[in-house]
Structures are given as structure tokens and as C-alpha cells.
C-alpha positions as CSV (number, residue, x, y, z in Angstrom):
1,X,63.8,52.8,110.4
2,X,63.7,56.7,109.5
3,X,62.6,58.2,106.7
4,X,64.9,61.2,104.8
5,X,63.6,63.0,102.1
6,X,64.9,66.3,100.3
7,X,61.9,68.5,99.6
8,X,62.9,71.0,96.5
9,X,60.8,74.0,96.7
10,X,59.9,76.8,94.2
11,X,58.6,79.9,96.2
12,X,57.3,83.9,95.9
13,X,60.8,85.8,95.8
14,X,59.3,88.5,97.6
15,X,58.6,85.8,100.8
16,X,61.5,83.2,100.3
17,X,62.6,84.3,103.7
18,X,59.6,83.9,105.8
19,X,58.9,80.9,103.9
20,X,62.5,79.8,105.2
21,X,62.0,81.0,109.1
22,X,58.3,79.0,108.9
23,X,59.9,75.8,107.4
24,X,62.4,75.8,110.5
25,X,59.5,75.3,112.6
26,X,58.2,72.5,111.5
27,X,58.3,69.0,113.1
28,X,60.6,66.5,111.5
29,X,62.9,69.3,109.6
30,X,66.1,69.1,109.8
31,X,67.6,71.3,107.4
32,X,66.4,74.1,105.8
33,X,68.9,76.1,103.1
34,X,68.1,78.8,100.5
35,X,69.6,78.0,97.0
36,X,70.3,79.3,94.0
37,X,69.1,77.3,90.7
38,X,65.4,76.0,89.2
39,X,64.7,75.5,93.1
40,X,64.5,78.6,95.9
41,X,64.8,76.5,99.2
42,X,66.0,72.5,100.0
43,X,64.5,71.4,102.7
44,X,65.5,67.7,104.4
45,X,62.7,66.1,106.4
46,X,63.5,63.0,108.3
47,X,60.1,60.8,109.8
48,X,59.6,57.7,110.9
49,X,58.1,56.1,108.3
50,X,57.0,57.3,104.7
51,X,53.2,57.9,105.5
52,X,54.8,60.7,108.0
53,X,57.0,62.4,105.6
54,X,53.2,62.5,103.3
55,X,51.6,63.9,106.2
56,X,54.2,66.6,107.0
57,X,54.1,68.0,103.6
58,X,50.5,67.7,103.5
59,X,49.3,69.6,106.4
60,X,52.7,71.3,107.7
61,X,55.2,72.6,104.4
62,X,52.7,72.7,101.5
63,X,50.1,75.1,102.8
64,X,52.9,78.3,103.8
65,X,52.1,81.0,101.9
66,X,54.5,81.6,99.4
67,X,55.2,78.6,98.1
68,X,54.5,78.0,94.6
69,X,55.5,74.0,94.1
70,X,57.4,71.5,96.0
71,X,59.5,68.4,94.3
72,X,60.1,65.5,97.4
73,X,62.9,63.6,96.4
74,X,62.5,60.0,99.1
75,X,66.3,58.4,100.0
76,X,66.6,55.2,99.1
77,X,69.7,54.2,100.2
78,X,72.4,56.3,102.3
């Protein structure tokens, strides 16, 4: 069964908008939106199993330049 998560991201205002065009390009996004609030950019990610979703933000959404924290929010139930 697939994994969903919601990935809440804080990022440099000056490079929110490349962070959002790079965030698009990455494997297993499905949504990317800048918001207003305590977060810059939501992003949902959908793998095929939980260890993917760690490896995605570990080696594809966490090292972008510009962004400053990350908060992963795992669905439970849909």
C-alpha cells in the first residue's frame, strides 16, 4: 500500500520559488503549493512504503538550497 505524507517546509524567502520549481522535480511528489503561515511551501509525497518517503527527504527534498527546516506529517488513515 502507498505511502502519503505532507512535508511542511520553512525556506530562504529570497529562493522560495526555485525551491518550489526544484521540489516539482522530484520522484514521488505530487503536489507542491506555496503558503502563507509558520510554513513557506506544502509539499505531498506519496511512496511505496515508509522507508521511501525517508529516503526521498533524505537525499532528494532536504539538501535544496534554501530550505531552512522541514516538518513530515505521515497519513495514517485517509
Amino acid at each position: 500500500m502507498a505511502v502519503k505524507a505532507y512535508v511542511l517546509i520553512t525556506a530562504d524567502t529570497a529562493k522560495t520559488k526555485e525551491v518550489v520549481k526544484k521540489l516539482q522535480k522530484v520522484k514521488g511528489t505530487e503536489e507542491v503549493n506555496e503558503v502563507m503561515g509558520p510554513y513557506d511551501i506544502v509539499v505531498e509525497l506519496v511512496a511505496d512504503e515508509f522507508d521511501h518517503v525517508t529516503e526521498i527527504l533524505r537525499n532528494n527534498v532536504r539538501p535544496i538550497d534554501g530550505i531552512r527546516n522541514t516538518l513530515t506529517c505521515v497519513v495514517m488513515h485517509t
